[in-house]
GUGUDO-864306 format. One record per residue (C-alpha): residue number from 1; x, y negated, z negated. Coordinates in pm, 1 decimal, m for minus. Layout:
N
{i NUM; u X; v Y; w Z}
...
This chain:
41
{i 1; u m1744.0; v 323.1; w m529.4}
{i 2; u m1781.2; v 419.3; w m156.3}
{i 3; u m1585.6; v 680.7; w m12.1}
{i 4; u m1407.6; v 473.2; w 273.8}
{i 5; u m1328.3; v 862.2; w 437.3}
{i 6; u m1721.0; v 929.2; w 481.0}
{i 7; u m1869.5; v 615.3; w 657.8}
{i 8; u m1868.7; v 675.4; w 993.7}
{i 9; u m1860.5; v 342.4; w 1256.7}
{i 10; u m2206.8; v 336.6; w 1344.9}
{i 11; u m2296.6; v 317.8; w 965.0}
{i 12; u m2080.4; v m12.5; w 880.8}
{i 13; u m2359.6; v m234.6; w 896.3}
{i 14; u m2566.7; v m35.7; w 706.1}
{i 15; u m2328.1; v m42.9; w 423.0}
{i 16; u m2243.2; v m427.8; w 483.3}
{i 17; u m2653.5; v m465.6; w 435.9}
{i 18; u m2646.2; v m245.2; w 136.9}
{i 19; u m2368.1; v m389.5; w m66.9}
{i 20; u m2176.8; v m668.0; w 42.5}
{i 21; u m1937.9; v m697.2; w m264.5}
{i 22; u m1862.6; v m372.2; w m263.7}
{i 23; u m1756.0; v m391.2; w 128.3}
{i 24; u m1540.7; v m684.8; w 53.8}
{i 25; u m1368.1; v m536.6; w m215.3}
{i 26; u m1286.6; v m231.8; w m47.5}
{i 27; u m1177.5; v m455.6; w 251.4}
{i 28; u m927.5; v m651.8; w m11.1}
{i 29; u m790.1; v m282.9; w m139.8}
{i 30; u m733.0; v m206.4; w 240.4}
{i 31; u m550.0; v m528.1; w 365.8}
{i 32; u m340.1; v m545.1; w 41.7}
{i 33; u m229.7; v m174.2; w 99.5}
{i 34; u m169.7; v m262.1; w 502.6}
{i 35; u 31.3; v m578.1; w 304.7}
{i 36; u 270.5; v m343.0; w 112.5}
{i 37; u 330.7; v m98.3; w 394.7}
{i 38; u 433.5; v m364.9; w 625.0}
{i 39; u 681.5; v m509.8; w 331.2}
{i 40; u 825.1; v m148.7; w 264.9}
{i 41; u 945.2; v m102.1; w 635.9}
């Protein structure tokens, strides 16, 4: 798995390119953890 804390902005497409799947998991992880931060305030 990617680690989210090393791609840099510029290499985003790169890494959509590369893996897809893997970018839209990691995309579900981050909006469901967004999701539960907004419900615990």
């Amino acid at each position: 798995m990617l680690d989210i804390r090393r791609i840099h902005y510029g290499e985003w497409q790169f890494v959509i390119r590369r893996d897809k799947k893997e970018m839209y998991f990691i995309l579900r992880i981050l909006f469901f953890l967004i999701f539960l931060i907004n419900e615990g305030n």
